[in-house]
C-alpha positions as CSV (number, residue, x, y, z in Angstrom):
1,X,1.7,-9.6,-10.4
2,X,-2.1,-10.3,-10.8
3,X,-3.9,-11.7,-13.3
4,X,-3.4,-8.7,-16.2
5,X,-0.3,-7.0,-14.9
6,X,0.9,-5.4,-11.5
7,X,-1.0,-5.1,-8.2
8,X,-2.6,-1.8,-7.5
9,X,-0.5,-1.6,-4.3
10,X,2.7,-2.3,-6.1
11,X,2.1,0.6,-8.9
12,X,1.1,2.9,-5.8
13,X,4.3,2.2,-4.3
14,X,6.0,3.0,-6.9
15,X,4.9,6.4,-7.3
16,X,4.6,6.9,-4.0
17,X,8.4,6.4,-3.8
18,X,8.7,9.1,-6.2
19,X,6.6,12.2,-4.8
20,X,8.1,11.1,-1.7
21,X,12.1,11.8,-3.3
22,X,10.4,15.3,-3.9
23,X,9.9,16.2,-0.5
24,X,11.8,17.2,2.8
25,X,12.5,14.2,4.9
26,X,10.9,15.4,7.9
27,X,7.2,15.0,5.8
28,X,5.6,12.4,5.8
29,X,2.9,10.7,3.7
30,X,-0.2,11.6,5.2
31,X,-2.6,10.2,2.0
32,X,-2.1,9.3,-1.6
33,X,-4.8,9.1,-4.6
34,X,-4.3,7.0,-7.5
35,X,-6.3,7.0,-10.5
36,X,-5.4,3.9,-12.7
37,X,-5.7,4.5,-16.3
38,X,-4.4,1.5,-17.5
39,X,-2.6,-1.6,-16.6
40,X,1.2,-1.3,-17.2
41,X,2.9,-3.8,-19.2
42,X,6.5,-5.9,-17.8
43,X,9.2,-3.3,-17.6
44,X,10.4,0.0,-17.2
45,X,8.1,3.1,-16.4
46,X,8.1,6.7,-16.2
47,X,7.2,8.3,-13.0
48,X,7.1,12.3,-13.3
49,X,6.3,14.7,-10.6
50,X,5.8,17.9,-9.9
51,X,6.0,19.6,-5.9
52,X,2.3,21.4,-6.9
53,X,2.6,23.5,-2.9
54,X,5.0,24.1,-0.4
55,X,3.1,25.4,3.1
56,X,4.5,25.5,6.3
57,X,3.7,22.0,7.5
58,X,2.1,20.7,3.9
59,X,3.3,19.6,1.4
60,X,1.3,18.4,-2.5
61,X,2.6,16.2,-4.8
62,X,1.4,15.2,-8.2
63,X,2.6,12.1,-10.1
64,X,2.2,10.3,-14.0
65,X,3.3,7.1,-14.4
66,X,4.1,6.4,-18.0
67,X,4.9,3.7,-20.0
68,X,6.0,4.7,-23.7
69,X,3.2,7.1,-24.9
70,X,0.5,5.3,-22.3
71,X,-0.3,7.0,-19.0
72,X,-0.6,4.5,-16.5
73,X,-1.5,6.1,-13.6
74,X,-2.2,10.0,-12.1
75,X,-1.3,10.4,-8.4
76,X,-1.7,13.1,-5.6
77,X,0.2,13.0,-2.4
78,X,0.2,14.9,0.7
79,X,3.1,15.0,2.7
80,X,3.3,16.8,6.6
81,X,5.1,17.4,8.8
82,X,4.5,15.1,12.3
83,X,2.3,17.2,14.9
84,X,1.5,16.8,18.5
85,X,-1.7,15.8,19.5
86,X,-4.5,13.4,20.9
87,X,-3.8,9.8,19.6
88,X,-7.1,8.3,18.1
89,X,-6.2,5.0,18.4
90,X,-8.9,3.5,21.4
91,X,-9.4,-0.1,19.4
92,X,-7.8,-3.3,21.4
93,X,-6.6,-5.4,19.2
94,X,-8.6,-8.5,18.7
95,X,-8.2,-12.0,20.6
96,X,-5.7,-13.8,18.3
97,X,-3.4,-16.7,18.6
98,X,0.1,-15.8,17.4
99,X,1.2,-16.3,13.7
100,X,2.7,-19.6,14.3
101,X,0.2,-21.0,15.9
102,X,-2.0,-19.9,12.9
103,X,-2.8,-22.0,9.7
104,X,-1.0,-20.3,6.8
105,X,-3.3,-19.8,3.7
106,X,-2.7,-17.8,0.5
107,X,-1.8,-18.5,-3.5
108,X,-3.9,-18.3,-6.5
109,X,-2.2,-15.1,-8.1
110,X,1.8,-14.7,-8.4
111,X,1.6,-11.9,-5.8
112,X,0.4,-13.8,-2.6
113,X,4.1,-15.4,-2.9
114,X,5.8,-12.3,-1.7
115,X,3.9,-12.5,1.6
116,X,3.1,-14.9,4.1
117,X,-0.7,-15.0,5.1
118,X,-1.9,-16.7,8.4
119,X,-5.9,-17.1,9.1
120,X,-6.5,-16.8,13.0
121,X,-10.0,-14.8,13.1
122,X,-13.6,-16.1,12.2
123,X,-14.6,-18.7,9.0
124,X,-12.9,-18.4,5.3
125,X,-14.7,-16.3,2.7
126,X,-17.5,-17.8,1.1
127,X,-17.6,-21.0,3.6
128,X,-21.2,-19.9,4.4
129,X,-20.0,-18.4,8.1
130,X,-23.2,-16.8,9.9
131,X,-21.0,-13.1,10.6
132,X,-18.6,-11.4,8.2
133,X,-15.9,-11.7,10.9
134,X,-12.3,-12.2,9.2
135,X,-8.5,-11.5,10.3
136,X,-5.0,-12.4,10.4
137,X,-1.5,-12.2,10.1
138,X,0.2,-10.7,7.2
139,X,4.1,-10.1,6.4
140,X,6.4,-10.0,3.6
141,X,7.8,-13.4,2.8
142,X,11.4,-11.7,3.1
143,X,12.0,-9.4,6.0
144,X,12.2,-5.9,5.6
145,X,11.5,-2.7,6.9
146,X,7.5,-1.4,6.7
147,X,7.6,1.9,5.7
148,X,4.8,3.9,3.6
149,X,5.4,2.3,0.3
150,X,5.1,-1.3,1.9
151,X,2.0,-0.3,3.6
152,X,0.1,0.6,0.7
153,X,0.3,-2.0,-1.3
């Protein structure tokens, strides 16, 4: 929960869990669009969605999310199957003490207490740093298994 009503992430989740249930298991999200039309109020929702194309490795998804007569939030997903390939993945990851050794930071909007934030890379936002150089740790305050939904919120 933010300031006027449920993170981005979290109503993207949501949906994305439902074009997901609409697919074979052996496809897996490859992107996801969201437009948000408005911000949904506390309680239920309406996701519908509709399998828009079956290929051989592709699969599209469309998505409403609903909330009495208000649409909340028009989604498109694509879905593949996993193919072999070059990995594109050449970054080292950057010199970082581990999270416990890190300071934790975080609060200021209801959501930050369903993770658990720790600074390890450069100066704090707006502290007047000379480089835009930032990073951490993040997880969920409870354990629990990253899978697509987790990851984009």
């Amino acid at each position: 929960w933010v300031v006027r009503g449920p993170n981005g992430g979290y109503v993207a989740a949501i949906v994305l869990k439902a074009l997901a249930a609409e697919v074979e298991p052996d496809r897996a999200p490859r992107s996801l669009t969201v437009h948000y039309t408005a911000p949904p109020a506390e309680g239920p929702v309406r996701v519908e969605t509709r399998v828009e194309r079956v290929g051989r490795s592709m699969t599209m998804v469309s998505g409403r999310m609903s909330q009495g007569d208000r649409i909340l939030a028009l989604a498109l997903g694509a879905f593949s199957k996993p193919r072999a390939g070059p990995s594109f993945d050449q970054a080292p990851m950057p010199a970082a003490p581990p999270p416990e050794a890190c300071p934790r930071f975080g609060g200021g909007i209801p959501m930050h207490d369903r993770y658990e934030y720790r600074w390890a890379i450069g100066k704090p936002p707006l502290s007047g740093a000379k480089h835009a150089v930032v990073g951490g740790w993040i997880r969920t305050a409870e354990p629990r298994v990253v899978d697509a939904p987790l990851t984009s919120g």
